[in-house]
TORVEXFI-569258 format. One record per residue (C-alpha): x, z, y; residue in three letters. Coordinates in steps of 0.001 Angstrom, whole numbers, plus 500000, padded with zeros to 6 digits. Layout:
<vexvos>
XZYALA...
</vexvos>
This chain:
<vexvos>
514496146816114678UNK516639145122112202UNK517999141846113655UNK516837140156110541UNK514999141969107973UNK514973140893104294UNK512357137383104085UNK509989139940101447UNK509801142690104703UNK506881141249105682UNK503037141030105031UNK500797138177106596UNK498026137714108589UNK495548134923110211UNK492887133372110941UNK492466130415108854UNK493718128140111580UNK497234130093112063UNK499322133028111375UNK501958135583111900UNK504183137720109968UNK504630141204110498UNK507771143018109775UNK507261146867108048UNK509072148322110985UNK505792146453112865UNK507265143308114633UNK505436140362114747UNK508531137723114358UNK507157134742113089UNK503482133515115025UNK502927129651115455UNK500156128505117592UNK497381126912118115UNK498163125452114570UNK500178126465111858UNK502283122962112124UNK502302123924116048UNK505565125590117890UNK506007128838117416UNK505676131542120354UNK507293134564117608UNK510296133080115910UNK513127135685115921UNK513043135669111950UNK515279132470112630UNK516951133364116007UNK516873137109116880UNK517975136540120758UNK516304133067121476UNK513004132980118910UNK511047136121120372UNK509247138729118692UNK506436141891119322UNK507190144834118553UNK504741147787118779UNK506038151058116271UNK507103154590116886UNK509635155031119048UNK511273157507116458UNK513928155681114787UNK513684158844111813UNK510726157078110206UNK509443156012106288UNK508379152629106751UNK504833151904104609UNK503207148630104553UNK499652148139102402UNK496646145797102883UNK493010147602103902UNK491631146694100150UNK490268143083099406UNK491355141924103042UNK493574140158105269UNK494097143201107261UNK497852144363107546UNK498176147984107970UNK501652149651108627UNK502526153400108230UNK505306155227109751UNK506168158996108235UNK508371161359110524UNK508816165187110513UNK507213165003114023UNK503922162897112825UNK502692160216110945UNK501253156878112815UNK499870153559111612UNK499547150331112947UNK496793148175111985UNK497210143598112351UNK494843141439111780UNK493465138067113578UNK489539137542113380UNK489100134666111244UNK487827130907112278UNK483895130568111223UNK483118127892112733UNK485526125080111283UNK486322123700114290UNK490012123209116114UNK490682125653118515UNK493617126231121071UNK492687129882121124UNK494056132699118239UNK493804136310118716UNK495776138792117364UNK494778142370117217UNK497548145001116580UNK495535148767116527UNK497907151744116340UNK496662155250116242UNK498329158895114946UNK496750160318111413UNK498860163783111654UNK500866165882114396UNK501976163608117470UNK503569160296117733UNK504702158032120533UNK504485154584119966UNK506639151883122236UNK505442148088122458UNK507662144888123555UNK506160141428123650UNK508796138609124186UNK507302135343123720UNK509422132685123174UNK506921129356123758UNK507974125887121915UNK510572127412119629UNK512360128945122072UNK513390125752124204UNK510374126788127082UNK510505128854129928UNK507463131087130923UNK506245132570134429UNK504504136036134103UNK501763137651135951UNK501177141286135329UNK497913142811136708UNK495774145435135841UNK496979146065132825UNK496928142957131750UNK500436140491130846UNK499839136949131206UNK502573134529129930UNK502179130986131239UNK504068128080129646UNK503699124197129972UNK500597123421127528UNK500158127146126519UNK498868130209127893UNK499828134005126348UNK497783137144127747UNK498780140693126547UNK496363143263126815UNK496699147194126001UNK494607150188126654UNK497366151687127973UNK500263151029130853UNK502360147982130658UNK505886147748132744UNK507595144274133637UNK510656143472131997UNK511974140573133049UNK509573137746132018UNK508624140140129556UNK506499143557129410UNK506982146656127463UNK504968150023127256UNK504721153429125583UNK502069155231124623UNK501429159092123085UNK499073159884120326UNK497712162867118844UNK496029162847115379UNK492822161355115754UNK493516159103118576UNK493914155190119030UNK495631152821121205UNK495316149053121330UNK497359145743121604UNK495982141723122164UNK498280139102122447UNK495531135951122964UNK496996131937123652UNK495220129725124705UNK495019126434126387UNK497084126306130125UNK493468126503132018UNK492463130175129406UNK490984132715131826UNK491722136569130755UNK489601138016128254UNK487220140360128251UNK488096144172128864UNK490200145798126389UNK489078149156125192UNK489927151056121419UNK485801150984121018UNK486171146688120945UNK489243146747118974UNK488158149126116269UNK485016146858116067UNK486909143686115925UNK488933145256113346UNK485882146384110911UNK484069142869111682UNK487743141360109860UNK487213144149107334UNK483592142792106424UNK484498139187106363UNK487534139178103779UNK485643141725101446UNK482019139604101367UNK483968136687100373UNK486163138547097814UNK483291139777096512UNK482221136198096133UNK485007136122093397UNK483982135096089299UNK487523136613088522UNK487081139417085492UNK489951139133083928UNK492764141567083605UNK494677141402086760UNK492025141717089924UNK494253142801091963UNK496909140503092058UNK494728137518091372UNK492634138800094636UNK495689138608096577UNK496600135483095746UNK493313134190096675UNK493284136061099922UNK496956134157100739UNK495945130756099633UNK492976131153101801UNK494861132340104673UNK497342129197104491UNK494040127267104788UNK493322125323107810UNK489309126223107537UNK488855123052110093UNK489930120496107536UNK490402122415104299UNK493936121544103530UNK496252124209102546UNK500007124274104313UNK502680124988101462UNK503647127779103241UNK503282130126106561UNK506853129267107663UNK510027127310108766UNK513957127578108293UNK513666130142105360UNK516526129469103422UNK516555129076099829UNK520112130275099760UNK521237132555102486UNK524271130366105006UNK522963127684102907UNK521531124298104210UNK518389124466101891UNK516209125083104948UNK512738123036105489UNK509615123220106772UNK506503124082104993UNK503944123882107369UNK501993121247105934UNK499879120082103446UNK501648118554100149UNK499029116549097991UNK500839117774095160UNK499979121516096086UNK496683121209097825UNK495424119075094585UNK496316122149091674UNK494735124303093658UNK491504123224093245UNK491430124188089727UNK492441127474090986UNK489626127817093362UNK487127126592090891UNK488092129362088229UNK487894132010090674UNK483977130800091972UNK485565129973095293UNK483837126353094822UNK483284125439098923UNK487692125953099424UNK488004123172096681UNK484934121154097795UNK486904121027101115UNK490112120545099760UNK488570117037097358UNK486515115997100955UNK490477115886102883UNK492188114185099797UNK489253111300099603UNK489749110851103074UNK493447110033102990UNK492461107531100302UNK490330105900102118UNK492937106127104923UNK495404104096102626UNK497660105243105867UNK500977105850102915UNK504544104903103568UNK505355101580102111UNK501935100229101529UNK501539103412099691UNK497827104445099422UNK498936108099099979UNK502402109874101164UNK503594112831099602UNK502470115527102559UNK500659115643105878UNK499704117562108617UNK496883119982108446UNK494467117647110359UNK495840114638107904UNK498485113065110620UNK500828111289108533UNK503621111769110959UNK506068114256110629UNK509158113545112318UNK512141115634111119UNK514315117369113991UNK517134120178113630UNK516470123008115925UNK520020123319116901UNK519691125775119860UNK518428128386116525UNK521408129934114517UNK518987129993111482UNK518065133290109657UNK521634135176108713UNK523483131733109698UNK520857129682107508UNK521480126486109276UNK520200124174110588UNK517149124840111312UNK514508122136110733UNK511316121141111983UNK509273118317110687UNK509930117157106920UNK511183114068106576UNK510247113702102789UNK507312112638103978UNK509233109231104013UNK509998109652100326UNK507869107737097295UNK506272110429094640UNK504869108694091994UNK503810111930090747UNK500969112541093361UNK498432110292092273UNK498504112132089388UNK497674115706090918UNK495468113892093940UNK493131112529090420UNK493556115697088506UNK492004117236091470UNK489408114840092015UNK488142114753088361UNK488108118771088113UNK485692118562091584UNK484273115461090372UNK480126116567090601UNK480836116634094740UNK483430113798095187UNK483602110496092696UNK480474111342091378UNK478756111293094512UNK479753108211096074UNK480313104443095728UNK482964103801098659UNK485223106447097636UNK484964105398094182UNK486060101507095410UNK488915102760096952UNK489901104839094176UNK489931102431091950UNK491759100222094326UNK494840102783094501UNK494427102848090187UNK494711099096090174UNK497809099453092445UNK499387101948089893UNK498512100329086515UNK500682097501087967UNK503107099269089626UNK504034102713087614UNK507212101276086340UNK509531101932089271UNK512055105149089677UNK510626107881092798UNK512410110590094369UNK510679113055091915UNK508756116455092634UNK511385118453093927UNK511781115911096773UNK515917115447096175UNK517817113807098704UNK520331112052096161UNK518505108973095505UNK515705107503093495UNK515316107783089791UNK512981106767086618UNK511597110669086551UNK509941111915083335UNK507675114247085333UNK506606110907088177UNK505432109061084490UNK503477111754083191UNK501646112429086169UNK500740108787086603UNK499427108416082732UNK497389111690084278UNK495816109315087233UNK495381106843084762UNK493624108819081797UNK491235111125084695UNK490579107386086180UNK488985106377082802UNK487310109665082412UNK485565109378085519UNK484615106133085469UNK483229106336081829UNK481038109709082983UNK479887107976085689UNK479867104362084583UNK481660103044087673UNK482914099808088178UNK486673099978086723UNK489130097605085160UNK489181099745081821UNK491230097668080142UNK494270096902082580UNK494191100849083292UNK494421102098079506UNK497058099727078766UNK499176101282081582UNK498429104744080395UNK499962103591076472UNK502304101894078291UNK503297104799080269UNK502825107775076974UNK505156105248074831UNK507740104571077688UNK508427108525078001UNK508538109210074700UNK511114106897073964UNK513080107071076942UNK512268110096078274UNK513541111993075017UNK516992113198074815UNK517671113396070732UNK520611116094071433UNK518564118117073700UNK515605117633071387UNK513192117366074174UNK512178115933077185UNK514058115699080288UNK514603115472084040UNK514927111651084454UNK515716108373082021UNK519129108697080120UNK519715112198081101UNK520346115426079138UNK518988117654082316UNK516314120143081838UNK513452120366084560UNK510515122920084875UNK508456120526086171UNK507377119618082604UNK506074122638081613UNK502704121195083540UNK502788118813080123UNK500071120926078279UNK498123121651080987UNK497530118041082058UNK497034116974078441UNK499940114617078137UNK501302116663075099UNK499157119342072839UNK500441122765073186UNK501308123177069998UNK502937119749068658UNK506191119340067187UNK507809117799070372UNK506423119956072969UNK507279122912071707UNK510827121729071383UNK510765120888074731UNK509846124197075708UNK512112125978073102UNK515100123627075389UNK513658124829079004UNK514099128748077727UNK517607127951076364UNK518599126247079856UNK516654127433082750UNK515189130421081547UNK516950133963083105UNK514873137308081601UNK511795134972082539UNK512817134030085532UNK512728129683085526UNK515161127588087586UNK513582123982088583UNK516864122969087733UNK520327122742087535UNK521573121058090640UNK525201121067089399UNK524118118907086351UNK522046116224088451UNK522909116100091890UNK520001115994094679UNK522259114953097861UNK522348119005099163UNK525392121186099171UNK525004125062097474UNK522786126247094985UNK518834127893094883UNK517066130900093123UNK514683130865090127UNK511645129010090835UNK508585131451091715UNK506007128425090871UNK508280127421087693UNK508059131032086118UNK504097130646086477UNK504122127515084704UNK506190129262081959UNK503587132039081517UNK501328129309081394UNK502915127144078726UNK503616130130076356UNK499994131295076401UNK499169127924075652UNK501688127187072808UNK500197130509071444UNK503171133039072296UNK501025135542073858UNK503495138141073805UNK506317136566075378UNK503785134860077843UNK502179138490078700UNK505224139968078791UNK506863137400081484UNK503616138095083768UNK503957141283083624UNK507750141106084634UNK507233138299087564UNK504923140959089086UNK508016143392089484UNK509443140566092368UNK506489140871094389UNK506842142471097767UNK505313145383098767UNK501880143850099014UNK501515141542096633UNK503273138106098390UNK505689135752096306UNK508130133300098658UNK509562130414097465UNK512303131180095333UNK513570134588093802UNK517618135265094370UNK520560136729091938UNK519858140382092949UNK515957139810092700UNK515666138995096603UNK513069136225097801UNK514272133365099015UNK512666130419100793UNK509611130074102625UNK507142132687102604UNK504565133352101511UNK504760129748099271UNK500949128820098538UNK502031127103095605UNK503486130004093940UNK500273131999094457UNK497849129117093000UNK499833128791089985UNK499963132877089603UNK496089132287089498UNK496729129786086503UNK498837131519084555UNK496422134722084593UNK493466132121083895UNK495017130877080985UNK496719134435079482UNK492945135465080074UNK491681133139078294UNK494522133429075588UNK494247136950074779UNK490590136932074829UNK490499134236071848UNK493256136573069825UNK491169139578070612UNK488007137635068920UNK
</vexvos>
């Protein structure tokens, strides 16, 4: 077992209210429960001797390590080759149908031989409340159960299980042909054991997980070029989905740094507004219309909450249930993955003003209009409420997208997105002839086009950039044509975009960037963007360089793992870096092959 295996080493599973990763030498070192915001009972991908892992692989240290996903699933299967035999171990957590909270998650790790004879060891070391809470353990029958204050863990195999501590451990011999099983159920403090563990109910549990991800894949419009990838990316942003509410977290994890020793380490285990919004266009081109029905129900909601910092009528993130709080607290007791520190819990950018989100929160409400605005009058009032807010109060400087600590500025990117709320407002209320002050709100949205255009254009740089009176380049703006703010083919676009690939672009790779040039407040620099080298496949297939654009997808695919997941961030040597896997990254991966679709079809015509 590696004491902390590269961030990409991993492949995911869940059950659309949490999930775990699993290492390819089959440890389970990152599991958060009962939520995905909740404390984590695996965390030794950010403290190897305090954060706690399972482990259940072949005792054989002379092994191939394999990881693949059964096809069109969630289910995480993990093959070991030795000259003595060749074993796999099979993850996956039955997934959440009914949509409501639950304190109890199961996770069901199979293992069985396929050829000569292989012995298989298993340790399970939870490690409740990020580490910081002792556990008492009862071992009976065959059965662990680790008891912590709020939280209940029970272990159990179909085969012998040996105290270690407050821990338990067991080995197991296969021939080919023959399984073995591991659950590892919490619970509530008051969960009674489960049912009897056999191979028969695992292998059935296993099939039923089979059967669910491949109906709803199959539920998939997609016939485009890339299935396959596209699939996965669907599978992961529906796996980062908390089914009860609908809101996506940005990613599965904590602490992952975005530069290794480096202090670039948040959380992601909410939902952004920002992310959670371009996703439903995502969702909607791939058929999967009740995820982004969902996802417009939550956003309404926090409208209608008007529960932002500041007066605001929304704040930048949430948690999964729409909490607004989200206290930020350093984990100091973790050392951080490879001396990442500190660790952090909590995000406190939720305290931070993004002027930019009302302009994803109405793009998103305007693509799912027919089952939001259109349908009804309240959340229509208190939509235009938060438009009459903006049209007289867009003219003030934000922290900006990337969520910089250095201070508030007059961002290009926070303008354009709130001419976007403005000019979807109109829209909407013109289709549905709502009740809107039209003219207050279009003279904003001039306001707002003229405003950037004359301040937010750098005459050296010959384009558009990062803030007012700045020559910095940032990748955010390559969501320009997209939103409709610029044509994808004018004059000044496409000099904006022929600036980004002189400055941030690296053999297609696409900083946010450069944090040298504009200080955000954090020490030590960051990989490529994943989500900004989507954005840049986008933008070329929509400026009409289908080559380049094709090409660049085709490359970005190359810094996939092993199965298909993008984190945050990709590093000098090609490593990921950051969170993982980032749900953003794999929405706009889902774009960018909409849109080269789309692109090469009309050039094949």
């Amino acid at each position: 077992m590696d004491r902390y295996p590269p961030i990409a080493d991993h492949g995911l599973v869940g059950d659309l209210q949490t999930a775990a990763l699993v290492s390819s030498q089959g440890v389970v070192d990152w599991f958060a429960a009962p939520r995905f915001d909740s404390p984590s009972v695996f965390a030794a991908l950010l403290d190897h001797d305090r954060g706690g892992y399972f482990l259940f692989a072949p005792e054989s240290r002379a092994t191939t390590c394999k990881q693949l996903y059964y096809p069109d699933t969630a289910v995480l299967v993990t093959r070991f080759m030795s000259p003595d035999g060749v074993g796999e171990v099979f993850d996956c957590m039955p997934p959440d149908r009914t949509g409501v909270p639950t304190d109890r998650h199961v996770l069901i790790r199979g293992v069985r031989a396929v050829r000569g004879t292989v012995h298989f060891s298993l340790e399970c070391r939870p490690r409740f409340d990020y580490g910081r809470a002792t556990h008492d353990l009862e071992l009976q029958d065959g059965t662990a159960t680790f008891r912590a204050p709020g939280i209940t863990g029970c272990l159990q195999s179909t085969f012998p299980l040996q105290q270690d501590g407050t821990d338990v451990r067991g080995e197991v011999t296969l021939r080919a042909g023959e399984v073995a099983a591991a659950v590892f159920t919490v619970d509530g403090p008051d969960a009674g054991t489960p049912p009897p563990l056999t191979p028969e109910r695992a292998m059935t549990q296993f099939w039923d997980v089979v059967d669910f991800w491949q109906r709803w894949v199959r539920s998939s419009r997609y016939r485009g070029r890339w299935p396959g990838v596209v699939h996965r990316s669907a599978i992961t942003l529906k796996l980062l989905t908390y089914a009860p509410t609908g809101a996506p977290v940005a990613a599965a994890t904590m602490g992952l740094p975005e530069q290794i020793g480096g202090e670039r380490n948040w959380d992601y285990r909410y939902t952004w507004v920002r992310d959670g919004s371009l996703s439903v266009r995502a969702l909607l081109d791939l058929g999967f219309a009740e995820e982004a029905t969902q996802f417009t129900h939550w956003l309404s909601d926090r409208l209608q909450a008007r529960e932002g910092v500041d007066g605001e009528p929304l704040q930048i993130m949430y948690r999964v249930d729409g909490d607004p709080e989200l206290r930020e607290e350093v984990l100091s007791h973790f050392e951080g993955y490879r001396g990442s520190y500190p660790v952090r819990a909590g995000n406190a950018a939720a305290d931070q003003l993004q002027l930019d989100i009302y302009g994803e929160a109405l793009y998103a409400l305007s693509e799912g209009h027919d089952i939001t605005v259109g349908g009804s009058y309240h959340s229509w009032k208190n939509l235009a409420r938060t438009l009459d807010r903006l049209a007289d109060s867009w003219d003030r400087p934000d922290e900006g997208i990337w969520e910089t600590r250095g201070g508030r500025q007059d961002f290009t990117f926070s303008r354009v997105m709130v001419w976007v709320a403005l000019d979807r407002g109109l829209r909407l209320a013109r289709e549905y002839s709502r009740p809107a002050d039209a003219p207050g709100w279009t003279a904003a949205r001039d306001a707002i086009l003229e405003q950037v255009m004359q301040q937010g254009w750098n005459e050296q740089e010959q384009a558009l950039v990062q803030h007012y009176g700045s020559e910095v380049l940032d990748a955010s703006l390559l969501l320009i044509p997209r939103v409709g703010f610029l044509a994808p083919r004018t004059l000044s676009w496409l000099s904006t975009l022929d600036a980004m690939e002189r400055t941030l672009v690296s053999d297609s790779l696409v900083y946010r960037y450069d944090p040298a040039a504009s200080p955000d407040g954090l020490q030590g620099s960051e990989g490529t963007f994943s989500l900004c080298t989507f954005l840049y496949v986008d933008a070329l297939a929509r400026a009409g360089r289908i080559r380049p654009a094709r090409y660049a997808f085709e490359k970005m695919q190359t810094y996939a793992n092993h199965v298909g997941l993008f984190a945050e961030e990709i590093g000098p040597s090609g490593e990921q870096l950051g969170n993982f896997p980032q749900a953003f990254t794999h929405l706009s991966l889902i774009m960018a092959a909409t849109t080269l679709d789309d692109a090469l079809d009309r050039q094949r015509d």
